[in-house]
C-alpha positions as CSV (number, residue, x, y, z in Angstrom):
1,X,20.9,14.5,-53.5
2,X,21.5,15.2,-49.4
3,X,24.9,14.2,-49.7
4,X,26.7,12.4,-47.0
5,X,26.6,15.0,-44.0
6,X,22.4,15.1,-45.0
7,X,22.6,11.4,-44.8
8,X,24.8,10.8,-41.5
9,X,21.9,13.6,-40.3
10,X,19.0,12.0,-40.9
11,X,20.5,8.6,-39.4
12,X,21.4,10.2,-36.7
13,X,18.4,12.0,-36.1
14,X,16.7,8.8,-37.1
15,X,18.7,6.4,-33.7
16,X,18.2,9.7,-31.6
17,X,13.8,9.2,-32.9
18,X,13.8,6.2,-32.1
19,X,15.8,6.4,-28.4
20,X,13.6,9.5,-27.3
21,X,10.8,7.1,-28.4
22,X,11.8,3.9,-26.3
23,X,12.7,6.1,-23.4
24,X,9.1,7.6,-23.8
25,X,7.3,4.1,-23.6
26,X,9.4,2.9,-20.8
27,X,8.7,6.2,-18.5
28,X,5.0,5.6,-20.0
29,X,5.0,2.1,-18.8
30,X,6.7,2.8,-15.2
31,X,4.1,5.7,-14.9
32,X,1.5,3.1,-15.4
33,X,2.6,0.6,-13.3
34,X,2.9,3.1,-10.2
35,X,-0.5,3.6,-11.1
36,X,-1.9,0.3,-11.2
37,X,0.3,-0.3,-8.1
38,X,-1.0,2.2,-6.1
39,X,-4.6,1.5,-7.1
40,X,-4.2,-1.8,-6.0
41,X,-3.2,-1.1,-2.8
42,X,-5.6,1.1,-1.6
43,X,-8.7,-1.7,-2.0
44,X,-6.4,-3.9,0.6
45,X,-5.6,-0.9,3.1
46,X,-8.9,0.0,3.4
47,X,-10.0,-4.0,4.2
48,X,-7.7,-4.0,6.5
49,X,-8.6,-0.6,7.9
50,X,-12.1,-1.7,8.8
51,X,-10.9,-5.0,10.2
52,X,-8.3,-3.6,12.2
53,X,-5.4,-5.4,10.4
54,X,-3.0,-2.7,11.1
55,X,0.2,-4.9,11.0
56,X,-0.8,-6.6,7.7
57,X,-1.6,-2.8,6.1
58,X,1.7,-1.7,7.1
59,X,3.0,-4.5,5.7
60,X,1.0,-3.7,2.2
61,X,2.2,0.3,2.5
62,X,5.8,-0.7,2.8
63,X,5.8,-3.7,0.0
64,X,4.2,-0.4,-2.7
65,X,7.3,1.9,-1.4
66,X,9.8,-1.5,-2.3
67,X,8.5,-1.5,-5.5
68,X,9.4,2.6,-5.5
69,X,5.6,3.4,-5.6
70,X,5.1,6.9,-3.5
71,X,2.1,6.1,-0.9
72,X,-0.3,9.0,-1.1
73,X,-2.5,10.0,1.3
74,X,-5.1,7.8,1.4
75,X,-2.7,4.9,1.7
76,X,-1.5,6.6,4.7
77,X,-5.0,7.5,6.1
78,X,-6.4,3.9,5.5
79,X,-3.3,2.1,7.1
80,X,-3.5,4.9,9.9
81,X,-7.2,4.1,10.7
82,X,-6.4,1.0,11.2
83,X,-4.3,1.3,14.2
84,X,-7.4,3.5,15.3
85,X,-9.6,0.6,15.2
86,X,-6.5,-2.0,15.7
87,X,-6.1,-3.8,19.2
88,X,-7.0,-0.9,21.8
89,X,-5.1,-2.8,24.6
90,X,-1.5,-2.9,22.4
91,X,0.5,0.8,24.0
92,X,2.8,0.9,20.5
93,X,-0.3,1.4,18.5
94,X,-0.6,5.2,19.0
95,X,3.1,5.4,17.9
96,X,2.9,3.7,15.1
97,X,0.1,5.9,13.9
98,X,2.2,9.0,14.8
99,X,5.2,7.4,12.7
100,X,2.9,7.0,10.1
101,X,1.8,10.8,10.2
102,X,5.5,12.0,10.5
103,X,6.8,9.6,7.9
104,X,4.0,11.5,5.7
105,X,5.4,15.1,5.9
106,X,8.7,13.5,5.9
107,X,7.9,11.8,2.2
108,X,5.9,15.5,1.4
109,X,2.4,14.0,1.7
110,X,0.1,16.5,3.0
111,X,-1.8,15.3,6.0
112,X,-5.6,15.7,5.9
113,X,-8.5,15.4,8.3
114,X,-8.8,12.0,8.0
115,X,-4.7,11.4,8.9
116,X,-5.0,13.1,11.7
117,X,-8.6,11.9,13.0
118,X,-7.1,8.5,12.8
119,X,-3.7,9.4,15.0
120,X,-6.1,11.2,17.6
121,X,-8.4,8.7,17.7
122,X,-5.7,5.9,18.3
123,X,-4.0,8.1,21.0
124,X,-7.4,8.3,22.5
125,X,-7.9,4.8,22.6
126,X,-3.9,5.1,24.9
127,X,-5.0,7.4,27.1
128,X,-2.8,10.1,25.7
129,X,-4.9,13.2,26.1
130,X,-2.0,15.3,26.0
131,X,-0.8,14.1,23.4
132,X,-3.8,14.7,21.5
133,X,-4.4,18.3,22.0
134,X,-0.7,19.2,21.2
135,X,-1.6,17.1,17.9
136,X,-4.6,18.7,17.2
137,X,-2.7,22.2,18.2
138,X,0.3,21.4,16.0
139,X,-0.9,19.7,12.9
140,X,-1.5,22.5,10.5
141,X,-4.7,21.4,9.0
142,X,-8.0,23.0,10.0
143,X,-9.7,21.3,12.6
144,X,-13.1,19.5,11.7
145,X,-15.6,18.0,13.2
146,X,-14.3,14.1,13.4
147,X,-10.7,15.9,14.5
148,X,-12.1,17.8,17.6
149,X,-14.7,15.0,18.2
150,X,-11.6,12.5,18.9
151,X,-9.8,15.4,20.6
152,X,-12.3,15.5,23.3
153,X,-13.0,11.6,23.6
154,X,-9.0,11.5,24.1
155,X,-9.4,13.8,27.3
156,X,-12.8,11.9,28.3
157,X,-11.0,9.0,28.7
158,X,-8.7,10.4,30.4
159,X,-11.0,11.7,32.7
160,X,-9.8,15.0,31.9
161,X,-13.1,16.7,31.3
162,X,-12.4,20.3,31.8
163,X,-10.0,19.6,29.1
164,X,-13.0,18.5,26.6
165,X,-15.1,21.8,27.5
166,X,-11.9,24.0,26.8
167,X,-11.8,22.5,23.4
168,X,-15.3,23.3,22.6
């Protein structure tokens, strides 16, 4: 036979099984709901980026981080480009993007071209020209053609033209 320590071993190693196995399901099971979760969001962020809905995409982005889903960065692009296409006469809009893109390297999302295309694009739609070249300066992603192409509207429509050729 075992005997009684080989016994009280195997028991024990059989509870310790069958924990490491539970544990394992439910971090399998959380892993998949964060999935699903953030799948599911994304569909509704970008509806409501192309129909402008930037208060009821915020609203989605915040209910996933309740439910301890991490946004990633298409969440944050999609709910960004909404304020880029959101109502143009509201002045918060362009800082609520910016929030957005500093909540992002805040949570360790990495910003792309898209992120920032969105918050220069809604601070040209403010007016803030200056605020968009410092942006476009400061971000730390490599400029491309959407990011220097809302760059230069920004200062267009802020009538500062010699600013758009400088850019080029």
């Amino acid at each position: 036979g075992i005997g009684i320590a080989g016994a009280a071993s195997r028991a024990r190693w059989a509870v310790l099984s069958r924990s490491i196995s539970a544990r394992s399901r439910t971090i399998s099971a959380r892993a998949s709901r964060q999935a699903r979760c953030c799948a599911a969001l994304y569909g509704p962020c970008a509806v409501c980026a192309a129909a402008g809905q930037a208060d009821v995409a915020t609203r989605l982005l915040r209910r996933c981080t309740a439910l301890g889903v991490a946004p990633n960065v298409q969440h944050y692009t999609s709910v960004i480009s909404c304020y880029a296409r959101a109502d143009r006469t509201s002045p918060s809009r362009w800082q609520q993007a910016m929030a957005l893109l500093d909540e992002m390297g805040a949570r360790g999302v990495q910003a792309d071209q898209y992120a920032v295309a969105g918050c220069l694009s809604t601070l040209g739609a403010a007016g803030r020209a200056d605020e968009a070249v410092e942006l476009l300066e400061t971000c730390g992603v490599e400029p491309d053609l959407a990011m220097m192409n809302a760059a230069m509207l920004a200062c267009a429509r802020a009538g500062q033209t010699e600013r758009v050729t400088a850019l080029l």
